[in-house]
ROTOR-802926 format. One record per residue (C-alpha): x, y, z. Coordinates in pm, whole numbers. Each point is the difference from the previous one (the first is absolute). Layout:
BEGIN
X	Y	Z $
...
//
This chain:
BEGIN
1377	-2406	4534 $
-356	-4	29 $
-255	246	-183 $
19	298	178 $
376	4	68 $
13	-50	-393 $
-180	315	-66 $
187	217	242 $
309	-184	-165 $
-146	153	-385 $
-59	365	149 $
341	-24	149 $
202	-139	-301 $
-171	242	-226 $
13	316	178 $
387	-88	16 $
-15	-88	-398 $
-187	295	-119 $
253	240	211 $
315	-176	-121 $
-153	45	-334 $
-36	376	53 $
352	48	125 $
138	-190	-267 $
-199	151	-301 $
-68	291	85 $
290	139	253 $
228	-185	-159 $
148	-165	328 $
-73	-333	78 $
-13	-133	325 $
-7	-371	-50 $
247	-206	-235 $
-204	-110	-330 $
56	-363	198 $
-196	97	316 $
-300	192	-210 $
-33	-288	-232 $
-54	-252	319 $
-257	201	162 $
-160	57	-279 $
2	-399	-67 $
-132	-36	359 $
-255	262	-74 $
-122	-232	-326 $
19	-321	174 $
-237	127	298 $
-217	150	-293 $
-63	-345	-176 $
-62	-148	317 $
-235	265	137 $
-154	137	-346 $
-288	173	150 $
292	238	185 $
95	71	-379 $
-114	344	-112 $
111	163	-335 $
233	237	112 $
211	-271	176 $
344	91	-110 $
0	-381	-117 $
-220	92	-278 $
101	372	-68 $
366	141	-148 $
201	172	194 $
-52	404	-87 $
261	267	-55 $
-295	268	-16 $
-54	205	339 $
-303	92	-68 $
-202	73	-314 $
152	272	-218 $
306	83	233 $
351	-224	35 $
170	-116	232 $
151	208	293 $
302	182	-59 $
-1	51	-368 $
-176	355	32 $
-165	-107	-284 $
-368	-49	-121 $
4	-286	-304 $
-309	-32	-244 $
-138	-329	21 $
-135	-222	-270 $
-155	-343	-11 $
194	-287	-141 $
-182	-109	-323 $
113	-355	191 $
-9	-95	320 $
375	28	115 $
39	-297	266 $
288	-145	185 $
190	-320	48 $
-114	-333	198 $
361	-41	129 $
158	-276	214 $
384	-84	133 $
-58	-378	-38 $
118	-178	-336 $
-306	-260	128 $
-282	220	-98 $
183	97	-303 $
-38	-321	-124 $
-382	-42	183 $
-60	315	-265 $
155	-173	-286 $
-217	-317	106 $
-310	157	-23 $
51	221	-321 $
127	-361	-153 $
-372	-97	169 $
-244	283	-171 $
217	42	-334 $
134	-340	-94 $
369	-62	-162 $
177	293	-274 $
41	221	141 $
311	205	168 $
84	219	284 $
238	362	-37 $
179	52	347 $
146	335	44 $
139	204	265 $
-200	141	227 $
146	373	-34 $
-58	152	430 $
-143	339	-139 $
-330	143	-9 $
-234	-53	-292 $
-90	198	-287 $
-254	-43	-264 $
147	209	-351 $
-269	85	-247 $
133	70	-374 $
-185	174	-268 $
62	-71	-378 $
384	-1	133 $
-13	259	247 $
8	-21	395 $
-334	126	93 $
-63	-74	349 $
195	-144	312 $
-213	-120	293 $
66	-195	326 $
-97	-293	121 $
-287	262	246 $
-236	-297	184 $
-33	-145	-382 $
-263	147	-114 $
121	335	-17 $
355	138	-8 $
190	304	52 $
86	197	-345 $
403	51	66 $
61	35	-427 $
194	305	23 $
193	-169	269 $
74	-295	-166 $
142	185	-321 $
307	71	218 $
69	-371	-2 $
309	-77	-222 $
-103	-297	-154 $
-403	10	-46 $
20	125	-393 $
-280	302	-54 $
15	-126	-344 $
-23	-333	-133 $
288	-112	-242 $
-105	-204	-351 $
226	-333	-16 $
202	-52	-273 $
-166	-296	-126 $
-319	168	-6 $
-174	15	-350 $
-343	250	5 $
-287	-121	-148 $
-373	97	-110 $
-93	-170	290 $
272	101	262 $
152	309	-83 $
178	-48	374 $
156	-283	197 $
-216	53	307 $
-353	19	77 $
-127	367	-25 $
-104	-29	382 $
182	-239	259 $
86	-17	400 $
361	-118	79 $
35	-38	371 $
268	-52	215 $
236	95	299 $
180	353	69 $
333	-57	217 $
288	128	78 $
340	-187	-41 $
186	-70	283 $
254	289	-58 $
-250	262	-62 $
-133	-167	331 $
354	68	220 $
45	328	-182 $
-372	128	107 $
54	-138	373 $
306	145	12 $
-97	340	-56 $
-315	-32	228 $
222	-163	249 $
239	327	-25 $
-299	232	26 $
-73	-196	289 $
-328	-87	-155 $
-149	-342	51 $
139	-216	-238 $
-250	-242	-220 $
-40	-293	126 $
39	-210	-301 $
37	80	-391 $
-397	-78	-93 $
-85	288	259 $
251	200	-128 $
-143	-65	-368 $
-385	39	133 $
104	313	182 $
209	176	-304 $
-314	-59	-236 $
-190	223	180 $
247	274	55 $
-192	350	-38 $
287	108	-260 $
11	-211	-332 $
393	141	-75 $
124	-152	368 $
-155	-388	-84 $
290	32	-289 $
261	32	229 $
-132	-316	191 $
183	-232	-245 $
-371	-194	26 $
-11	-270	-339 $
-302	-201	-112 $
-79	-393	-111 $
-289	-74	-177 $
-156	-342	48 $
-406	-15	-110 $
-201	122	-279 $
-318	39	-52 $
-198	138	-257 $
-349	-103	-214 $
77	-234	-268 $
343	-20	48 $
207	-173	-302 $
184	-220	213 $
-39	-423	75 $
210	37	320 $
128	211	282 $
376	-36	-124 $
-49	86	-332 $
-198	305	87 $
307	137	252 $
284	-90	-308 $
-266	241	-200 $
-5	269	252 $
441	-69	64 $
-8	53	-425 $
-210	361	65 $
253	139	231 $
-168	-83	349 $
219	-120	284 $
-100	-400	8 $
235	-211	260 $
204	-233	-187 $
11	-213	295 $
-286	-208	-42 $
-39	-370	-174 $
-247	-248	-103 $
-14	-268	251 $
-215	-374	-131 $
-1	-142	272 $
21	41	412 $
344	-125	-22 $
95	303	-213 $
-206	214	259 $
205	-101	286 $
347	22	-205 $
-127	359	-108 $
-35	96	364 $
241	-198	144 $
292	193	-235 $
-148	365	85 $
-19	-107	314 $
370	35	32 $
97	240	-294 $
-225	269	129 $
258	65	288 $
252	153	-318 $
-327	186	-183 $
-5	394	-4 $
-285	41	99 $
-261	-129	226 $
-170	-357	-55 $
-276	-131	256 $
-112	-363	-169 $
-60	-115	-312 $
-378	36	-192 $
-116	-329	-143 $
-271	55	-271 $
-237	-220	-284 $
187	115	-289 $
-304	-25	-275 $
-196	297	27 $
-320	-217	-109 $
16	-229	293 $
86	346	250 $
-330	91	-148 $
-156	-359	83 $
121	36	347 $
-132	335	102 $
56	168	329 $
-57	32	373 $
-142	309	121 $
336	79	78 $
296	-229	-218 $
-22	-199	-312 $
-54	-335	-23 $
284	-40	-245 $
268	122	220 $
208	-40	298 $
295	193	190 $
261	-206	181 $
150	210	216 $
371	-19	138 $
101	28	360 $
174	250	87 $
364	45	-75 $
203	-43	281 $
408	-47	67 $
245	-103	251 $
353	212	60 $
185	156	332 $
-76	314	191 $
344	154	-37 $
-68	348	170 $
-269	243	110 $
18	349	-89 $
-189	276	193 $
-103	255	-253 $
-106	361	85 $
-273	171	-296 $
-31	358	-62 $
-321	-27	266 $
268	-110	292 $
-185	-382	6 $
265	-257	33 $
-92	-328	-153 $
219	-315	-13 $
115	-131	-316 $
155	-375	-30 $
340	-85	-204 $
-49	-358	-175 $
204	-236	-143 $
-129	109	-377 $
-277	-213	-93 $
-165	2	-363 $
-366	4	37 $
-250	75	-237 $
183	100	-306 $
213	250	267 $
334	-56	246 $
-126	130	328 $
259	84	234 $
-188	226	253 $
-333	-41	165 $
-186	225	197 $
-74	-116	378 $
-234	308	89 $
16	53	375 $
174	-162	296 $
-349	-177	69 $
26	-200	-327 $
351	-66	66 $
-88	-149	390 $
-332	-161	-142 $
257	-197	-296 $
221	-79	262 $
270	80	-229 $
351	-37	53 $
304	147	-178 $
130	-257	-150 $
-321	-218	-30 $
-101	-147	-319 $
-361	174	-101 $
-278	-41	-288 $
-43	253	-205 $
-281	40	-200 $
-108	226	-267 $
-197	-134	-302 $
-279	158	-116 $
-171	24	330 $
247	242	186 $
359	224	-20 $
291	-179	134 $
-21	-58	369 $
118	-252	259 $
-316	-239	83 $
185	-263	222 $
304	-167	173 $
130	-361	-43 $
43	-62	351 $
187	-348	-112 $
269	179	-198 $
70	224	319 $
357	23	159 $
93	47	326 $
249	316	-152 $
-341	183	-65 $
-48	364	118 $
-332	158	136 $
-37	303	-187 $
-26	340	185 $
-249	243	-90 $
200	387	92 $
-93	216	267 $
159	270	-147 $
21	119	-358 $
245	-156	-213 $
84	326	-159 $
27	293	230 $
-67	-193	357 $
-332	147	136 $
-179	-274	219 $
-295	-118	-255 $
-385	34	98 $
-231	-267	-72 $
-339	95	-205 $
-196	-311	144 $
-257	63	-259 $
208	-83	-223 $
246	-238	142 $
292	207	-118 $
299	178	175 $
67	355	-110 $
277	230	34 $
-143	349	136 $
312	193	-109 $
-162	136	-291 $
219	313	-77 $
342	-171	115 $
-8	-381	-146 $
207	59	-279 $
-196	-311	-168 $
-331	146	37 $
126	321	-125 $
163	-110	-318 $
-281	-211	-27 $
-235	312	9 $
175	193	-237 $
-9	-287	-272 $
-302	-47	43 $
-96	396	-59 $
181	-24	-290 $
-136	-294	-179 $
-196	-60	-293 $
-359	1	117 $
90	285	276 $
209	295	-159 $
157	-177	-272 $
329	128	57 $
316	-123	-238 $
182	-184	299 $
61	-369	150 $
132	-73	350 $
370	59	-128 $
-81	341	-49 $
-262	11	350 $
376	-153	181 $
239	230	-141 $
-195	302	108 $
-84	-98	344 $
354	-124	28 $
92	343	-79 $
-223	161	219 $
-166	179	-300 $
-384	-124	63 $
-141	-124	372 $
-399	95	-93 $
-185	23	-340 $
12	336	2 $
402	14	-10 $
-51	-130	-365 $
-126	314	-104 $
245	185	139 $
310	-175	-209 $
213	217	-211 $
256	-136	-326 $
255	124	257 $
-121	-245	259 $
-37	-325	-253 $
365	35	-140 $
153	-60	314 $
-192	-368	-66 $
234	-268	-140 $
-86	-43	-382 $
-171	302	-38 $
62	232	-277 $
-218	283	-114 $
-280	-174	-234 $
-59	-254	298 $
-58	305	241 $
-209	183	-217 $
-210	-283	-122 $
-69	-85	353 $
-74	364	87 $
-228	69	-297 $
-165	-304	127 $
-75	127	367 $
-159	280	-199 $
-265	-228	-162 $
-76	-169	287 $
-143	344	94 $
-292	-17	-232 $
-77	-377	190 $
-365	36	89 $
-86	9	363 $
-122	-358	58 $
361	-122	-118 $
177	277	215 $
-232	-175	313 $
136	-349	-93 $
338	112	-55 $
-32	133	428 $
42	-357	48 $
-258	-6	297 $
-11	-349	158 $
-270	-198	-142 $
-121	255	-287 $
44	-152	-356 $
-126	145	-316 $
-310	-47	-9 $
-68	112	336 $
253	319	-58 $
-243	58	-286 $
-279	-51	231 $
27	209	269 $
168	316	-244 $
-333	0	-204 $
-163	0	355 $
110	291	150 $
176	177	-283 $
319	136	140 $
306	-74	233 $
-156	241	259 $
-345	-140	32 $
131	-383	25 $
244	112	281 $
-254	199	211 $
-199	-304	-25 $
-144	-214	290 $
30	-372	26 $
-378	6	-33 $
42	232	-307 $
247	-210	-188 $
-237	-316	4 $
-253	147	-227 $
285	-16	-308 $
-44	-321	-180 $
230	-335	58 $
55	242	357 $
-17	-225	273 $
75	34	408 $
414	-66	-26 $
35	194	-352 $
-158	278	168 $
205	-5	328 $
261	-21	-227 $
-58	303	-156 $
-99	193	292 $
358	-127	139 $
209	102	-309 $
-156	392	7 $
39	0	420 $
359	-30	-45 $
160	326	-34 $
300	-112	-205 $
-277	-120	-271 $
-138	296	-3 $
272	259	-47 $
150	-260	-289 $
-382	75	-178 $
92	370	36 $
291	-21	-111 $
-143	-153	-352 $
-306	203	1 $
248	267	-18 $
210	-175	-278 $
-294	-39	-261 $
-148	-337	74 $
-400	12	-26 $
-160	-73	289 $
-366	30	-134 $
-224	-217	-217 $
34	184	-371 $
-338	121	-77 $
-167	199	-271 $
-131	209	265 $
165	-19	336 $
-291	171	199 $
-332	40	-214 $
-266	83	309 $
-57	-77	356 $
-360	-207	-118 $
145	-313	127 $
167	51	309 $
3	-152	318 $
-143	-337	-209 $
150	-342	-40 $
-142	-155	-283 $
99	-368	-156 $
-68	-34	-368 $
-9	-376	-191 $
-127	-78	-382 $
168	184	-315 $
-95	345	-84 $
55	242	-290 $
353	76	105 $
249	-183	228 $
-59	-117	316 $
326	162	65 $
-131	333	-177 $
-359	-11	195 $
248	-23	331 $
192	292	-75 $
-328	208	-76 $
-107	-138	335 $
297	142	173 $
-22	328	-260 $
-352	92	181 $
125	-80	351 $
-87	-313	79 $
187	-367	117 $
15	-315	-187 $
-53	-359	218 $
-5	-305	-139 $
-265	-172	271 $
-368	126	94 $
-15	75	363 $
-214	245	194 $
151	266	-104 $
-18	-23	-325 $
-192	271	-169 $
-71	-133	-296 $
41	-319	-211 $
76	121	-379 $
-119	-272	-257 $
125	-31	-351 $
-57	-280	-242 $
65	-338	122 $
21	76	398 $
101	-252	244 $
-332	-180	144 $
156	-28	325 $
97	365	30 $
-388	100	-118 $
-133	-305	241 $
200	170	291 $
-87	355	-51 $
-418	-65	-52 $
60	-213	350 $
157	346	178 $
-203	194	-145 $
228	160	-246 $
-103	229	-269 $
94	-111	-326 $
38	218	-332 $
118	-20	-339 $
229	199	-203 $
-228	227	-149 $
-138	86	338 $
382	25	106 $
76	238	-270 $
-319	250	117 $
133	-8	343 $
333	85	-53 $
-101	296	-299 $
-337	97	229 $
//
């Protein structure tokens, strides 16, 4: 490679590095293995040191990956704007490497700068996302990502939902106060460490998303990352997220070494790992890693490598840092977990959307601290590009890096009794002849009022927790469409005690609990109601979305394709989608039919129509203001006017509050886009 193919090489590698670092902090969906980013980026460091005057200082060699979007707003999705604050210090990341060689080149040279007596503390590596924990004479005062490591997200209120991070500090036993101490900790200290989420809070999670037929996470540290910055601090309790604590750092901390200041913070009531040990020598290292290596596969919870620090927090000190990892620490990282075991069977399943999607039987397999017996195959072109076989013997893989799927074939182990799979031409439920979406590689079943799958699917699915939040499971969803009680949503509403006796196992309390709850659903505000329509591709957030848009059932359904794309997290197929769903007169008379049962099908608002000042106008608002950004959209909507989460030309007006996004303000000044504040908003609206 000569000079100028080795800086087209460095442009390359990091434009590729600095996006995979986007989608994996910031979207929370990765689309490289940890494996694949940490080679490129080794290529990218290697071409660095041999070119150094193609080094700049924003090489993503030198700089830690960021979980910020942009300054003062997070990341995509949440619906949420954090507060930011600066680390009081620098919060870097790991040097890593998957060869035991370089663990002992790092031992070698601390041996080098140091000299002999000291010791190393290996711990698991815990495959969340990091957290930096600031307590207060006892007290949890602040909670702040890992941001670009200079500054962080504030997610405190968030992170007091999390079971085992103690708000208050608990005094030992053993403790004895003093004129000098009147506490056992320091009156200010940072505790950092790693936010996950067990592998059956994991499943659980995936499982419900997977029902929804939402896209499942692709791993448990996404699933962690994404949780944290949920816009609703009471839902990140029900993510069954848990913390480990693994560094503090504080001024003048009473402490000789790292060990005996994590026993201190395990004595205050602070979730320490207990799997961690003091290694003397390389030997021990490699023991250490060799036995997690192998017991991780039975752990609970997700494990990625194993951290390998200087345990004397003098010599740490000594040491010093990178611009972007410590000296005194490495990461060796574990490939990822992967199994052996026989396709048995392929199943094609039919969701509540009509998409069929093949799922594989295995021989059970136990991998990472799970038995899997079924993995997902995704689409009869990931079946033909496998070359998979029924009856073939397949890896399976699932780790920390991804969910359980099928990632190969041992062609060796084949037999000549082998069966090529089949994908269905028709539906495996009621028989219609599929369609193929080629956009997105999957089969569909069109029969969406007479697949009896899709339709039960539907109706659990209108039902469920985040939707109406009926009292019912699919038993109850099977018995009355076996009955012929409910075909549509609206049938629900329709159900006498009469009607629900007739159901085996029903007695009176059961029918009237159920009944009184259909009545509460009523008062489920219109965002939920949208979501609960089950319109292909429209989740929560972007039920919640377009309903603050356009503020009723009425105006979203007279909407044009063109219309629908100025909602936020709206794009082209969401908004064919939509336009689909409302085109389809069956749809539409089941939304009459609950209009006329009670269901709100408007955004709640203080005042419903205030004035006519705003209409015709699309405006986009970004920052914080006075009220909630939810509040400020309502008011937008009260005065006549439509919410969109992009600038484009026809956007009237970009409304600024505190904090605004700098590429939303860089984009409107380049358009020519007025831009006001919220005291300017406020005189418009009242003028």
């Amino acid at each position: 490679m000569d000079k100028a193919q080795a800086y087209i090489r460095i442009q390359e590698l990091k434009e590729i590095i600095i996006e995979a670092n986007r989608k994996y902090y910031v979207e929370n969906s990765p689309v490289l293995s940890d494996f694949e980013f940490d080679m490129l980026l080794k290529e990218l460091e290697s071409l660095e040191n041999e070119y150094p005057e193609y080094q700049t200082a924003d090489s993503p060699t030198r700089k830690v990956g960021s979980d910020l979007k942009t300054a003062g707003k997070s990341p995509k999705g949440s619906g949420k704007e954090f507060e930011q604050h600066p680390h009081k210090y620098p919060m870097l990341s790991l040097g890593n490497t998957y060869d035991l060689t370089e663990v002992e080149a790092f031992a070698t040279r601390a041996s080098k700068d140091i000299g002999t007596g000291f010791t190393y503390s290996c711990e698991l590596k815990f495959d969340g996302t990091a957290i930096c924990l600031t307590y207060r004479d006892g007290k949890l005062f602040r909670a702040l990502t890992r941001g670009d490591g200079r500054i962080g997200d504030d997610v405190t209120e968030n992170v007091r939902q999390i079971g085992n991070i103690p708000q208050q500090l608990t005094v030992p036993s053993d403790f004895v106060p003093t004129l000098l101490q009147s506490s056992p900790w320091p009156d200010e200290f940072e505790i950092r460490g790693e936010i996950y989420m067990p592998w059956e809070s994991f499943e659980r999670l995936n499982e419900e998303r997977l029902k929804d037929e939402e896209q499942p996470f692709a791993n448990p540290r996404n699933a962690a990352s994404g949780s944290l910055k949920l816009i609703d601090s009471r839902m990140v309790a029900g993510r069954g997220l848990e913390c480990t604590l693994y560094h503090m750092l504080g001024d003048d901390l009473p402490f000789a070494t790292h060990d005996e200041a994590l026993n201190a913070a395990a004595s205050w009531g602070l979730p320490v790992s207990d799997k961690r040990h003091i290694c003397r020598s390389v030997k021990d290292i490699d023991n250490f890693i060799n036995y997690w290596d192998t017991e991780r596969k039975t752990l609970p919870f997700a494990t990625d490598g194993i951290v390998i620090k200087i345990n004397e927090l003098h010599l740490q000190e000594e040491l010093g840092y990178t611009s972007k990892f410590p000296k005194w620490a490495v990461a060796y990282k574990f490939k990822a977990e992967q199994a052996l075991t026989r396709l048995l069977s392929i199943d094609y399943q039919v969701g509540r959307t009509g998409a069929v999607t093949p799922v594989a039987n295995l021989d059970p397999v136990q991998l990472s601290g799970t038995v899997v017996k079924r993995a997902s195959l995704h689409n009869a072109d990931q079946m033909k590009q496998l070359d998979i076989h029924i009856g073939d013997y397949v890896y399976v893989e699932k780790g920390g890096e991804i969910i359980p799927k099928i990632t190969g074939v041992e062609f060796s182990r084949r037999d000549n009794d082998v069966q090529v799979p089949e994908f269905p031409e028709f539906c495996p439920d009621c028989g219609a002849r599929l369609i193929r979406d080629e956009q997105e590689a999957k089969s569909f079943c069109p029969n969406q009022s007479g697949c009896p799958t899709q339709i039960k699917g539907k109706l659990v699915h209108f039902l469920s927790r985040k939707a109406m939040n009926v009292i019912a499971g699919d038993a109850t969803i099977e018995q009355l469409y076996n009955k012929a009680l409910v075909w549509n949503a609206a049938d629900f509403y329709e159900l006498r005690t009469e009607h629900l006796l007739t159901l085996e196992g029903w007695k009176e309390k059961s029918a009237e609990r159920f009944l009184k709850s259909l009545e509460e659903s009523k008062k489920v505000p219109f965002e939920r109601v949208l979501f609960a329509l089950g319109i292909r591709h429209v989740g929560e957030s972007t039920a919640k979305s377009v309903a603050t848009c356009f503020g009723n059932i009425d105006a979203i359904a007279a909407a044009s394709v063109e219309e629908l794309l100025k909602a936020e997290d709206v794009g082209q197929i969401i908004a064919e989608s939509i336009r689909d769903f409302f085109e389809d007169e069956t749809n539409r008379e089941t939304v009459e039919r609950l209009k006329a049962a009670g269901l709100k099908f408007a955004v709640d608002s203080k005042a419903t129509k205030l004035s006519d000042s705003l209409a015709g106008k699309t405006i986009v608002i970004s920052g914080n203001f006075s009220i909630s950004r939810d509040e400020m959209k309502s008011l937008i909507i009260a005065h006549g006017g439509k919410n969109s989460g992009s600038i484009s030309g026809r956007t009237a007006f970009l409304l600024a509050g505190d904090k605004p996004g700098p590429e939303k303000i860089k984009k409107a000044e380049s358009l020519g886009i007025e831009i006001i504040d919220e005291d300017k908003f406020m005189t418009l609206i009242n003028g």
